[in-house]
N, CA, C and O atoms as a DFTB+ gen file, in Angstrom:
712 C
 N C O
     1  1     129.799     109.828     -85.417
     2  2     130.594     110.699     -86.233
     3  2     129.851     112.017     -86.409
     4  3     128.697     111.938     -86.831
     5  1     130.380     113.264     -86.133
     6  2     129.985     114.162     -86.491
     7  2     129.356     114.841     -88.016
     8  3     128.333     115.508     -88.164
     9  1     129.999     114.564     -88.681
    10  2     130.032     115.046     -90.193
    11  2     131.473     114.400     -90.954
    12  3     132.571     113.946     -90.632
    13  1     130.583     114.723     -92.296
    14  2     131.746     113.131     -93.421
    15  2     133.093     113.977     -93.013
    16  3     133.049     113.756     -91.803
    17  1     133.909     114.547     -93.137
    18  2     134.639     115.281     -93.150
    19  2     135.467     114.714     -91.757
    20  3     136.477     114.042     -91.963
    21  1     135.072     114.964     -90.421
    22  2     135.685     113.970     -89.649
    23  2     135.971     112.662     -89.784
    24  3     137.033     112.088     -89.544
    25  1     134.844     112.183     -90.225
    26  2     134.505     110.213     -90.524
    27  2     136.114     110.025     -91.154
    28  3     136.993     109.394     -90.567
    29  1     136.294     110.763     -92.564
    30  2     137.141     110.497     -93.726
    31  2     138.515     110.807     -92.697
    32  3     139.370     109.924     -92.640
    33  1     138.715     112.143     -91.849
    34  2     139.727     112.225     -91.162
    35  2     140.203     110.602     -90.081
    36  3     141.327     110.102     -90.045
    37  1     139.184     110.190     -89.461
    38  2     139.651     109.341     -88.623
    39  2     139.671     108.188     -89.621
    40  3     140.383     107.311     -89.134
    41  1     139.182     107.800     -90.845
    42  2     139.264     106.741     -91.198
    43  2     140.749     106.656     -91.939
    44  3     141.136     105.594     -92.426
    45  1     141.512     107.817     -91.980
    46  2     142.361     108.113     -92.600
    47  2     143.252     107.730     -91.424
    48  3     144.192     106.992     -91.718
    49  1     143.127     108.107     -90.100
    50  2     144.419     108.199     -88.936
    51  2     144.068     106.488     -89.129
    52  3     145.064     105.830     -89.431
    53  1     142.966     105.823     -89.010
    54  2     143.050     104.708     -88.110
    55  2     143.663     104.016     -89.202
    56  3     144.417     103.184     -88.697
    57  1     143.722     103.934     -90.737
    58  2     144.474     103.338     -91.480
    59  2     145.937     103.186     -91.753
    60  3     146.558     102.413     -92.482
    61  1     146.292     104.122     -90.978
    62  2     147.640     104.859     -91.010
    63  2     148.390     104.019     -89.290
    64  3     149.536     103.695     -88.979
    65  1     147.287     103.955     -88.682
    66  2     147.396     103.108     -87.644
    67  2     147.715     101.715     -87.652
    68  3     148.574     101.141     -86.983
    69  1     146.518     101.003     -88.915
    70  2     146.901      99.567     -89.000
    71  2     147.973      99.395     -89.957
    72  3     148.579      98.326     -89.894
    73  1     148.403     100.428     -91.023
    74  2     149.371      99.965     -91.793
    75  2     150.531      99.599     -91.288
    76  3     151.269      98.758     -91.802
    77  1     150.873     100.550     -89.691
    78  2     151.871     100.415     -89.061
    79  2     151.626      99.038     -88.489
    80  3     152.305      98.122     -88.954
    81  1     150.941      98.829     -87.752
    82  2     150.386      97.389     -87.327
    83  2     151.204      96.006     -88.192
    84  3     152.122      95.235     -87.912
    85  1     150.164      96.245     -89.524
    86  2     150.687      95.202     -90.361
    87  2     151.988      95.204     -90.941
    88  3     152.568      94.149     -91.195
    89  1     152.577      96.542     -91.209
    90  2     154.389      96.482     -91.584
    91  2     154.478      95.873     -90.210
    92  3     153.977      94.755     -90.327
    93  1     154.908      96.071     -88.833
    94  2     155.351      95.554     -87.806
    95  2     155.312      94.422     -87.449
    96  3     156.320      93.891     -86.983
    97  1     153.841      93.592     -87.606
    98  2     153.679      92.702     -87.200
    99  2     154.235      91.217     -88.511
   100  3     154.501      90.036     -88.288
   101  1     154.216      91.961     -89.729
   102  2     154.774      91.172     -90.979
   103  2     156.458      91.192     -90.614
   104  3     156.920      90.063     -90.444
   105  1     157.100      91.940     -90.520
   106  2     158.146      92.170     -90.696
   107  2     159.181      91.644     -89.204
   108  3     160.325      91.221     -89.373
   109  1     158.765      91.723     -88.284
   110  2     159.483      91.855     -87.156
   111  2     158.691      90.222     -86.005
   112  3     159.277      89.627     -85.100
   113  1     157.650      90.031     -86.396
   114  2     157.079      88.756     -85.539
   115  2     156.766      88.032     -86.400
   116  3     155.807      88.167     -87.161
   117  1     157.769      86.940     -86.362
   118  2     157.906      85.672     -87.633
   119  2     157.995      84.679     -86.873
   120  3     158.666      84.867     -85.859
   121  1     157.447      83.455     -87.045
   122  2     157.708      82.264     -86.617
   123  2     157.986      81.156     -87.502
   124  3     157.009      80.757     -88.136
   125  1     158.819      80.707     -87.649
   126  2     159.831      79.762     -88.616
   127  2     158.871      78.801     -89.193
   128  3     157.819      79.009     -88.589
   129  1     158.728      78.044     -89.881
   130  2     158.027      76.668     -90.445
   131  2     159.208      75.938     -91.103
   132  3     160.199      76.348     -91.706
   133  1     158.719      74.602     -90.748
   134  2     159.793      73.545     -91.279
   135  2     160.074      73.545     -92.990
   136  3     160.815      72.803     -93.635
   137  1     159.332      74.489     -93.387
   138  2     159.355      74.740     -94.849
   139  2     160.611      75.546     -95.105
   140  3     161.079      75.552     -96.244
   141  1     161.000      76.003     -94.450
   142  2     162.325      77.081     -94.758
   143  2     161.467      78.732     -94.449
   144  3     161.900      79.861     -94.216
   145  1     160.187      78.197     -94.581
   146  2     159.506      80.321     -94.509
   147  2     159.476      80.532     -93.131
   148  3     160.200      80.324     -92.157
   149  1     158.048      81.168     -93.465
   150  2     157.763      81.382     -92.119
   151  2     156.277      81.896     -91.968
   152  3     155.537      81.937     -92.951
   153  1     155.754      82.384     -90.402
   154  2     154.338      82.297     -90.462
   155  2     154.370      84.065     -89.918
   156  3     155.198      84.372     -89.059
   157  1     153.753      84.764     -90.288
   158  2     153.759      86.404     -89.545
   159  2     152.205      86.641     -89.449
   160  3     151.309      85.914     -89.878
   161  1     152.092      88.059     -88.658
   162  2     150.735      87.804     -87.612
   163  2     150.402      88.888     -88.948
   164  3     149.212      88.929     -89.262
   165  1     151.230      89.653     -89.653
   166  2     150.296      90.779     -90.596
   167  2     149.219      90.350     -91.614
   168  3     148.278      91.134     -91.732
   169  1     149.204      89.164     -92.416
   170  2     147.865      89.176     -92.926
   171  2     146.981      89.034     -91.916
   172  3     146.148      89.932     -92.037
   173  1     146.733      88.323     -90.936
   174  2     145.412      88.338     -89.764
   175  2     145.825      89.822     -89.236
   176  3     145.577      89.786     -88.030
   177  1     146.375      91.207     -89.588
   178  2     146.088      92.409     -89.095
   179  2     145.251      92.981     -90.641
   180  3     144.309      93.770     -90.706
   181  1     145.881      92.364     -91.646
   182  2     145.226      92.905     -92.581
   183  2     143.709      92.440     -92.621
   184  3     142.920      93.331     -92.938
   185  1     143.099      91.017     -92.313
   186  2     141.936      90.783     -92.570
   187  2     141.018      91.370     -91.281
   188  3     139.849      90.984     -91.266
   189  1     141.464      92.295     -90.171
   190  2     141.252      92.810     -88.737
   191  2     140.698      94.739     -89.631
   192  3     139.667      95.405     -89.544
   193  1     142.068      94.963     -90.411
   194  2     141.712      95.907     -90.903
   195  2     140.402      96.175     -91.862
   196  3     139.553      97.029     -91.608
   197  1     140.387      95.567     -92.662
   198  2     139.195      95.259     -93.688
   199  2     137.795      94.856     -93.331
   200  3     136.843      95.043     -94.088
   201  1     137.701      94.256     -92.068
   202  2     136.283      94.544     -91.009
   203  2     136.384      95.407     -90.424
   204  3     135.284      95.913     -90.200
   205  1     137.608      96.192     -89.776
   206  2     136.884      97.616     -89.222
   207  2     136.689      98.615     -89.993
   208  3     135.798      99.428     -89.747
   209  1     137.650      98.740     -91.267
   210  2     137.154     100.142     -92.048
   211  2     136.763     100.128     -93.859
   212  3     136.949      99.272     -94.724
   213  1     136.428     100.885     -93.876
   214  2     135.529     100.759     -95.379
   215  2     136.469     100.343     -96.505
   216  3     137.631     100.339     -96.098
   217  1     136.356      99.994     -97.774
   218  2     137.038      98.876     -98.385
   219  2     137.990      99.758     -98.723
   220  3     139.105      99.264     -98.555
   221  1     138.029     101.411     -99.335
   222  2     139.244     101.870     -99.848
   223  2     140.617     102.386     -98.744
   224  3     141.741     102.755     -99.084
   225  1     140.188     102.283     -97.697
   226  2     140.795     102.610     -96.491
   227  2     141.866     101.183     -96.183
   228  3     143.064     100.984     -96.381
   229  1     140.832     100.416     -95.647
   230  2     141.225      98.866     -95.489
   231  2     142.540      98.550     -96.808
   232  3     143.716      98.390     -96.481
   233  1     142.146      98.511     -98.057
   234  2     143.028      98.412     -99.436
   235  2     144.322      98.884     -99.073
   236  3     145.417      98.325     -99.025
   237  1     143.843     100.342     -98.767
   238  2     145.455     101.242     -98.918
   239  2     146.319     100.809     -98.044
   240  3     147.485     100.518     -98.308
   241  1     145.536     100.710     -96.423
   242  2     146.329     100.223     -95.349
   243  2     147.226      98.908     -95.550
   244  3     148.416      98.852     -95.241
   245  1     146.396      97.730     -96.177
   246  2     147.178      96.873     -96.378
   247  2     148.372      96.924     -97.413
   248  3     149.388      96.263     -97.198
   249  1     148.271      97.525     -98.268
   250  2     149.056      97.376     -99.704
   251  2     150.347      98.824     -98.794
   252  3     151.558      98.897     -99.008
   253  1     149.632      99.627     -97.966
   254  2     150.819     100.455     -97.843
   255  2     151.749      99.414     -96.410
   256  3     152.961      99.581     -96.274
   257  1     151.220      98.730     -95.773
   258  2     151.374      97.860     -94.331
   259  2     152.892      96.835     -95.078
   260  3     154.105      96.787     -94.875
   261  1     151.910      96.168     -95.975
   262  2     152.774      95.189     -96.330
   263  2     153.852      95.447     -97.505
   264  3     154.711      94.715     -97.997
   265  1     153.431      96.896     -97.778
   266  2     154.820      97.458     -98.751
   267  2     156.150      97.720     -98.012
   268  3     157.326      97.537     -98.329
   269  1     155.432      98.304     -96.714
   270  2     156.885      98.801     -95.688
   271  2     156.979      97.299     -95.004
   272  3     158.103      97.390     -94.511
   273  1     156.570      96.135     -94.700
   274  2     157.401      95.112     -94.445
   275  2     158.255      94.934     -95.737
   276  3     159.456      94.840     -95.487
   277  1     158.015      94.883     -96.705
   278  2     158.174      93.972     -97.800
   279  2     160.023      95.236     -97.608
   280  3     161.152      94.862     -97.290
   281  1     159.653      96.304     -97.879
   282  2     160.652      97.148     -98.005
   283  2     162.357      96.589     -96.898
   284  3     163.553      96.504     -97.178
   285  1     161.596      96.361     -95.744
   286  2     162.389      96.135     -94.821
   287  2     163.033      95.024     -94.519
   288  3     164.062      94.882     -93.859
   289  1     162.108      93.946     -95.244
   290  2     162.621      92.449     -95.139
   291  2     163.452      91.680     -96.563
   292  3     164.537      91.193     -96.881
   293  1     162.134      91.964     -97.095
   294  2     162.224      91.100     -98.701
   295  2     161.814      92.069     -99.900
   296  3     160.782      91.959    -100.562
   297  1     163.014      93.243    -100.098
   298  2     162.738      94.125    -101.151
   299  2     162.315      93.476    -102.579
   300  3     161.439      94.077    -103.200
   301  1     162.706      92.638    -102.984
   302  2     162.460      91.762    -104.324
   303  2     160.971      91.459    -104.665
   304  3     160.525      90.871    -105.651
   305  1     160.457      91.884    -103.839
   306  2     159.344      90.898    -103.873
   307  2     157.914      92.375    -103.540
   308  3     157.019      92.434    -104.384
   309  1     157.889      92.933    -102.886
   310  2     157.368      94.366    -102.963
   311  2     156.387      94.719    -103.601
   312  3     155.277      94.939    -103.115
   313  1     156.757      94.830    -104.988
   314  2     155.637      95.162    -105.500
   315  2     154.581      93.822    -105.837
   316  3     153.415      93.994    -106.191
   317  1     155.054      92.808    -105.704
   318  2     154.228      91.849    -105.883
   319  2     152.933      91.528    -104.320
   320  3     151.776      91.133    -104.469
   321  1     153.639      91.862    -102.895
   322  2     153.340      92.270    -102.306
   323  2     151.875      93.340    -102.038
   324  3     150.785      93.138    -101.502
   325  1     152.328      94.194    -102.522
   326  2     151.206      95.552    -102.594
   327  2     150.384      95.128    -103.375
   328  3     149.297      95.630    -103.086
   329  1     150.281      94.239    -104.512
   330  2     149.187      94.084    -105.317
   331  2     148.121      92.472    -104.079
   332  3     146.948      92.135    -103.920
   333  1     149.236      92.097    -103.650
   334  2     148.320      90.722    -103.206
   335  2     147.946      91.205    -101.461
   336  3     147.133      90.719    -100.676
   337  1     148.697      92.086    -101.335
   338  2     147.830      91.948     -99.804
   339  2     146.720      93.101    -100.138
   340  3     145.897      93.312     -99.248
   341  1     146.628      93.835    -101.292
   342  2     145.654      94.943    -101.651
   343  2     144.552      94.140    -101.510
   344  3     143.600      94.352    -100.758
   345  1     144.777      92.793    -102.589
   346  2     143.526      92.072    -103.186
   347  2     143.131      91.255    -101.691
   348  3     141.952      90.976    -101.474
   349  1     144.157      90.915    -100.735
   350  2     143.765      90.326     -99.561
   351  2     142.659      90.915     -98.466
   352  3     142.019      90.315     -97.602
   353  1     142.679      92.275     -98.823
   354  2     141.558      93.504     -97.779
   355  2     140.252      93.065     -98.654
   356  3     139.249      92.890     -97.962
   357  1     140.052      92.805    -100.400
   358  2     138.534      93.439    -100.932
   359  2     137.692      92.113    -100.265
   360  3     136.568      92.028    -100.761
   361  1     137.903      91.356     -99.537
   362  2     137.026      90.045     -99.662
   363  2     136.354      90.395     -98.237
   364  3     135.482      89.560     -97.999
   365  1     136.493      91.525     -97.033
   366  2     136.217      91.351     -96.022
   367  2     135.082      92.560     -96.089
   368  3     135.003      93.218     -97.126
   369  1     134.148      92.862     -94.896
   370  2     132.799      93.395     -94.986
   371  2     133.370      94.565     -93.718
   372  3     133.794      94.028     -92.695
   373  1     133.385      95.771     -93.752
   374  2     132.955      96.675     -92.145
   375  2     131.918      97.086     -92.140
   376  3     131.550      98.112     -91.567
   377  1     131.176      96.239     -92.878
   378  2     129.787      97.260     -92.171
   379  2     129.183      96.275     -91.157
   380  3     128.143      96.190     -91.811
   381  1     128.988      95.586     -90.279
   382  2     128.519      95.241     -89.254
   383  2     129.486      96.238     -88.011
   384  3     130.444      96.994     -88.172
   385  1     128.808      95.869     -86.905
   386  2     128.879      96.841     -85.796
   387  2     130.208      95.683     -85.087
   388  3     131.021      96.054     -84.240
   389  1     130.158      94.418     -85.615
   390  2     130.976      93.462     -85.157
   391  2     132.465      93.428     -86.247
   392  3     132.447      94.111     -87.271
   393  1     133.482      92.724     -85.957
   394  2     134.411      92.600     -86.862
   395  2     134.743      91.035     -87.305
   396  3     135.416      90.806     -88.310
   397  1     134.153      89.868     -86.378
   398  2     134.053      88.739     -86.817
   399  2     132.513      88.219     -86.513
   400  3     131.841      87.816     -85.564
   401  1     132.357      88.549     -88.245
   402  2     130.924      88.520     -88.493
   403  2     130.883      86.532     -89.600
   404  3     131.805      85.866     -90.072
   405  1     129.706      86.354     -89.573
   406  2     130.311      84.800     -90.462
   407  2     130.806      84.934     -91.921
   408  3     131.693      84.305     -92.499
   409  1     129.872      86.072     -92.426
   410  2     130.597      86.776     -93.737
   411  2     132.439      86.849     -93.747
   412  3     133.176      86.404     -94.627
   413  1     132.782      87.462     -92.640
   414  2     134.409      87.746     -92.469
   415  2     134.915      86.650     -91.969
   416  3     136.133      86.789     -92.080
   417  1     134.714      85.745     -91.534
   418  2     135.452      84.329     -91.192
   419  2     135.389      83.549     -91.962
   420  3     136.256      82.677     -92.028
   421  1     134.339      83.591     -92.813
   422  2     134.941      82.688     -94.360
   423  2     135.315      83.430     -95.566
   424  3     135.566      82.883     -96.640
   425  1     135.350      84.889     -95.323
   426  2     136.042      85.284     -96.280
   427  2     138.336      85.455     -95.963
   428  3     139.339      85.870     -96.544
   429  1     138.075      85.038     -95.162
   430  2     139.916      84.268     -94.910
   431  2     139.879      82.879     -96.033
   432  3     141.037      82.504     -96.212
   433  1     139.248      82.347     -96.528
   434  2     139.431      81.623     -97.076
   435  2     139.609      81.993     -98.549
   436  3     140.641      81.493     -98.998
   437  1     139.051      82.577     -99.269
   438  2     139.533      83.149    -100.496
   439  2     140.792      84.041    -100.540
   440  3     141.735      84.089    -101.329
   441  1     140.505      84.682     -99.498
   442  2     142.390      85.854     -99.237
   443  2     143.131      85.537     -98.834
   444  3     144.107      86.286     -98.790
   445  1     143.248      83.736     -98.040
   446  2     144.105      83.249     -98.508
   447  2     144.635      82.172     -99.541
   448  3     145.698      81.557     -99.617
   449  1     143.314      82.185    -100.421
   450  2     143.793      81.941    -101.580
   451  2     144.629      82.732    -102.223
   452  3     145.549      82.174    -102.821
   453  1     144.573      83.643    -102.254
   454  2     145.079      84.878    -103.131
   455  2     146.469      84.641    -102.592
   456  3     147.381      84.180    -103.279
   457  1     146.532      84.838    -101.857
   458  2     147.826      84.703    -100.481
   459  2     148.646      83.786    -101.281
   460  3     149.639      84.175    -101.897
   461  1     148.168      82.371    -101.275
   462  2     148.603      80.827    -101.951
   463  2     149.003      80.845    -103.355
   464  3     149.953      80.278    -103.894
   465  1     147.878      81.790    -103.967
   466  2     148.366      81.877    -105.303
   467  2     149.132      82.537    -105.834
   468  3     149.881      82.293    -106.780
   469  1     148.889      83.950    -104.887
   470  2     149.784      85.196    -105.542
   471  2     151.387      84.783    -105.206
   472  3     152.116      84.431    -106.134
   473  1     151.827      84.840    -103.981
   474  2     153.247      84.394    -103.854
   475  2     153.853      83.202    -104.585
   476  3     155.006      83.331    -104.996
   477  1     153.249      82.133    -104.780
   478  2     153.500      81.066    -105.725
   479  2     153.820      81.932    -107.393
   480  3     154.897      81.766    -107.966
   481  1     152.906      82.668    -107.881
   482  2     153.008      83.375    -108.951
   483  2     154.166      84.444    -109.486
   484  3     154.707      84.791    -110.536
   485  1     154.182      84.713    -108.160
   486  2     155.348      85.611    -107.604
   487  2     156.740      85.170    -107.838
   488  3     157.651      85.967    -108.064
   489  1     156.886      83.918    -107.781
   490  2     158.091      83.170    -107.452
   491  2     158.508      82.716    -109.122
   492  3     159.511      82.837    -109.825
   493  1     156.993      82.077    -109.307
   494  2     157.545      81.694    -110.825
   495  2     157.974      83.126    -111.459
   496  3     159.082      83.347    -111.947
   497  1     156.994      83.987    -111.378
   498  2     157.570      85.467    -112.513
   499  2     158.824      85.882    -112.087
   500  3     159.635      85.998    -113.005
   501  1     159.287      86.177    -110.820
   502  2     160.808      86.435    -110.626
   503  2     162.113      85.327    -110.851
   504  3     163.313      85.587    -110.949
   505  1     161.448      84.058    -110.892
   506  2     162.278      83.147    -111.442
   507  2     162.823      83.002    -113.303
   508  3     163.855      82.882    -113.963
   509  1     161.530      83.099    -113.468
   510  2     161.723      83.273    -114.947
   511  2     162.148      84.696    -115.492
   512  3     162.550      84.527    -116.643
   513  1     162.213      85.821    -115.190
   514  2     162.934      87.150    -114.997
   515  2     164.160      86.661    -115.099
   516  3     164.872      86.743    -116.099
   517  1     164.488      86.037    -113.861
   518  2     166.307      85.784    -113.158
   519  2     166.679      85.075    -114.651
   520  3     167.822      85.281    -115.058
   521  1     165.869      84.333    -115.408
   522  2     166.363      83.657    -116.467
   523  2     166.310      81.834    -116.449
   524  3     166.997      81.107    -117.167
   525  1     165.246      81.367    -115.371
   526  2     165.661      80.226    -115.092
   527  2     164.807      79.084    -115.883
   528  3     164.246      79.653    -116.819
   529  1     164.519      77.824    -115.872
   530  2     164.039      77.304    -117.014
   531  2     162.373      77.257    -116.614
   532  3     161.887      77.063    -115.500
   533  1     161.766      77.467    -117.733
   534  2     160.369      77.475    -117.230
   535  2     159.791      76.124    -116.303
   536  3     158.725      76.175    -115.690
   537  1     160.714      74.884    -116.318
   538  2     160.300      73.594    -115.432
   539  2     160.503      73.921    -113.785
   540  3     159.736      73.916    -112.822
   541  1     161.793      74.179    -113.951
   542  2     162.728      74.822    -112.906
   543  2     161.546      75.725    -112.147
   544  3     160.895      75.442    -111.142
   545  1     161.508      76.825    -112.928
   546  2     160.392      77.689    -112.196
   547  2     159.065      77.621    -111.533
   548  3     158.666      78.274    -110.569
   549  1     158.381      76.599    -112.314
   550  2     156.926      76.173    -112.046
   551  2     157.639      74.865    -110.646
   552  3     156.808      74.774    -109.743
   553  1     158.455      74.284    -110.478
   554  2     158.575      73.016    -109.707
   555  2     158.875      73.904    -108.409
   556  3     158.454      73.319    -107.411
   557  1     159.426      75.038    -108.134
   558  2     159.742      76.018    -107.009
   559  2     158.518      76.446    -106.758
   560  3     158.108      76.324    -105.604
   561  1     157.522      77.135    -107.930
   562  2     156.242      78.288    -107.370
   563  2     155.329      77.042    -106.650
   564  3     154.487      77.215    -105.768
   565  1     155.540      76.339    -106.979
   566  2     154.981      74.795    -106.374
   567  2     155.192      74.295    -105.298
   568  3     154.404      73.687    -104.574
   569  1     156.417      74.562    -105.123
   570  2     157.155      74.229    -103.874
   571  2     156.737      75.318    -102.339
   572  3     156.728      75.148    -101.120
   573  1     156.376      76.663    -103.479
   574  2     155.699      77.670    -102.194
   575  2     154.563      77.538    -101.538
   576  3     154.278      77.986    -100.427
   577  1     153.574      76.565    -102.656
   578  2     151.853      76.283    -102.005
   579  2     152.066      76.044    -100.721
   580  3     151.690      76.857     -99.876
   581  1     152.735      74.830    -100.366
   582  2     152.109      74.321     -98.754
   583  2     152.875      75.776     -97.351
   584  3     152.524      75.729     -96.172
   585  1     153.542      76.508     -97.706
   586  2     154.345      77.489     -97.009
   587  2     153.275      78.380     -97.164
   588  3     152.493      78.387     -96.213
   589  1     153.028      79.110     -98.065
   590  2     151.746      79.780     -98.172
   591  2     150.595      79.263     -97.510
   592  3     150.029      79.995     -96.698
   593  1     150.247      78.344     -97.685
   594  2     148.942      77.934     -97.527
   595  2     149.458      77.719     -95.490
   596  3     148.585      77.737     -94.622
   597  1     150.404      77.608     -95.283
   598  2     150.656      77.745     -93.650
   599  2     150.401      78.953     -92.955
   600  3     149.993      79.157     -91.812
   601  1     150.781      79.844     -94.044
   602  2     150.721      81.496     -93.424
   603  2     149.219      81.444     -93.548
   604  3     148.734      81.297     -92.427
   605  1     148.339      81.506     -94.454
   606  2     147.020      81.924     -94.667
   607  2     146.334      81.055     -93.640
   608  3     145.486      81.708     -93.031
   609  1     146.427      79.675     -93.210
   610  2     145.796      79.121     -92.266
   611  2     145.937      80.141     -90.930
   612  3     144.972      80.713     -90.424
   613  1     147.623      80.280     -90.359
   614  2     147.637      80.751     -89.349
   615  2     147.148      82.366     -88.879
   616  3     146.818      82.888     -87.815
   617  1     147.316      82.866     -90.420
   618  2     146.238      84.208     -90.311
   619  2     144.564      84.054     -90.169
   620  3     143.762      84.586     -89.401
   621  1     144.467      83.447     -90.852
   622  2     142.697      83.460     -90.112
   623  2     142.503      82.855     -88.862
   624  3     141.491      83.123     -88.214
   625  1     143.518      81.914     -88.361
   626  2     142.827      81.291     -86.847
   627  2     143.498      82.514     -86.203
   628  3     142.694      83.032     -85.427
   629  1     144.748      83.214     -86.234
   630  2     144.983      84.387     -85.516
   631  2     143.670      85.743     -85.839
   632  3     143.338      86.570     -84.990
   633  1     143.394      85.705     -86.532
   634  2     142.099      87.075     -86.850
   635  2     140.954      86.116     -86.391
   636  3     139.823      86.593     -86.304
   637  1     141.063      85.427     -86.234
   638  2     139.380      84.390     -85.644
   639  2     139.593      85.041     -84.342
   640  3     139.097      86.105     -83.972
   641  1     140.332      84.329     -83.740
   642  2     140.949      84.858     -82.264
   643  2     141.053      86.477     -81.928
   644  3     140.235      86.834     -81.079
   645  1     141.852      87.441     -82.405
   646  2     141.682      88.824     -82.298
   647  2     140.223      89.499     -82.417
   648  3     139.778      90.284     -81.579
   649  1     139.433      89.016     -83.768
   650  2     138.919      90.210     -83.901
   651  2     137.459      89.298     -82.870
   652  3     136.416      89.920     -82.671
   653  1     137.620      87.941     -82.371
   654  2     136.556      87.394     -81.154
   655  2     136.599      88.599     -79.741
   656  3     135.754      89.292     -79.174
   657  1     138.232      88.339     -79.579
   658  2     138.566      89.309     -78.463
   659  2     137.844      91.268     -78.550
   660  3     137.017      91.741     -77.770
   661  1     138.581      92.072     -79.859
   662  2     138.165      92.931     -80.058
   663  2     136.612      93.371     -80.156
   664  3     136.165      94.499     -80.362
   665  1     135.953      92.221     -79.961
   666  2     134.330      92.316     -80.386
   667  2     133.760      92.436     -79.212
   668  3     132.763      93.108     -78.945
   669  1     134.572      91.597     -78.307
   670  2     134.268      91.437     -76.898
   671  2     134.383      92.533     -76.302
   672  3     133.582      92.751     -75.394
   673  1     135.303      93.452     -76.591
   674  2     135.732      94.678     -75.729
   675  2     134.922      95.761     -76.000
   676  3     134.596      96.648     -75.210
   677  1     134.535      95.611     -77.456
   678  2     133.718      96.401     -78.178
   679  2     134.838      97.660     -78.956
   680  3     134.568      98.856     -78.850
   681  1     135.885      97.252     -79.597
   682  2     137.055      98.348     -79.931
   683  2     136.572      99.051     -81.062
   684  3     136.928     100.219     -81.213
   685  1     135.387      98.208     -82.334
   686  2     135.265      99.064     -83.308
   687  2     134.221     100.050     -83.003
   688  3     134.162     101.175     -83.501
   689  1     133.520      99.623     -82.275
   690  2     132.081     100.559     -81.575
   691  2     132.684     101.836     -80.832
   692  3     132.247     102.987     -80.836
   693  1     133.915     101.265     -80.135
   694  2     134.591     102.895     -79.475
   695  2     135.264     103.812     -80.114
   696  3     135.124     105.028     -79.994
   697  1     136.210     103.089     -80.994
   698  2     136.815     103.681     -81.436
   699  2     136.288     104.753     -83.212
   700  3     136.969     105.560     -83.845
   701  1     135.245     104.383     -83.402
   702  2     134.979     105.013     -84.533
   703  2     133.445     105.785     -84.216
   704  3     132.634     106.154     -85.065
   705  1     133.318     105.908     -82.584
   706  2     132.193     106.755     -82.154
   707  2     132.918     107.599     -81.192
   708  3     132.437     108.427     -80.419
   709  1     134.172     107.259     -81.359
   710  2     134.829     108.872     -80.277
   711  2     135.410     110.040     -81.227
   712  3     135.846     111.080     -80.731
C-alpha cells in the first residue's frame, strides 16, 4: 500500500465488492432444507469478508450485504438482519497474510451461534409484535434452531473450502498489494 489514504480507498472498493457478493449470494443461491428454509452461500461470504479486511470494513460489508438480500427477499426481517450478520463479521481476524487461519475456522462457530440465536430471536420478537401468544411464539423461535443451525454449519464448511482455495491462489496477498 502506498499511503493510508489509498489503503482506506481500496478497503472501501473491496467492501463494496463483498457486500455485493453477500446480497447475491444470500439472496439469489438458496438451496432448500427439509425444514421448509433454506441454506445460502452469503454468511460463508461474510465470514471470507471479515478475514480479508479490517473489522470496520468487514462489519459494514456484511450488515450492508445482507441488508440488500434481506431487502430483496425477506423485507420483514431486515433490520434484524443488519444487526446479526454485523455481529457475524466481529468474531473473524484479517490480520494474517492467510484468510483460513485456525483462529478463523473456529471462529464460524460462535457466528454461527449468533446466526442460531439471532434469527430464532427474531422470530419470537416479530411473532409477539404480530400479537401471538407468548407459548405460540417461543415453540416457533424453537422450531428455527435446527434450520439455523443448518445454514451456519453449511457456511463454515463452504468458507473452510473457499477461503482453503483463495489462500492457495494467494487472492488476499494480490489483491490488497496492487
Amino acid at each position: 500500500m502506498k499511503n493510508k489514504h489509498s489503503a482506506h480507498t481500496l478497503h472501501i472498493v473491496i467492501a463494496a465488492m463483498f457486500a455485493a457478493m453477500i446480497a447475491v449470494t444470500t439472496a439469489f443461491v438458496q438451496i432448500k432444507t427439509p425444514t421448509g428454509g433454506y441454506v445460502h452461500l452469503g454468511d460463508s461470504m461474510i465470514y471470507l469478508t471479515a478475514s480479508f479486511l479490517p473489522l470496520p470494513y468487514a462489519v459494514a460489508a456484511a450488515a450492508v450485504g445482507g441488508g440488500i438480500a434481506d431487502l430483496l427477499v425477506y423485507p420483514e426481517t431486515i433490520i434484524y438482519t443488519v444487526i446479526i450478520k454485523a455481529l457475524n463479521a466481529v468474531f473473524f481476524s484479517s490480520k494474517s497474510d492467510k484468510l483460513l487461519t485456525k483462529r478463523n475456522a473456529l471462529m464460524t462457530i460462535p457466528s454461527g451461534l449468533v446466526t442460531v440465536i439471532g434469527y430464532s430471536l427474531s422470530k419470537l420478537i416479530r411473532m409477539l409484535i404480530a400479537g401471538d401468544s407468548f407459548q405460540s411464539a417461543v415453540a416457533n423461535a424453537l422450531w428455527k434452531m435446527p434450520e439455523n443451525a443448518i445454514q451456519a454449519t453449511a457456511s463454515a464448511l463452504i468458507f473452510l473450502l473457499v477461503a482453503a482455495a483463495f489462500d492457495k491462489a494467494d487472492i488476499k496477498k494480490r489483491m490488497l498489494n496492487h
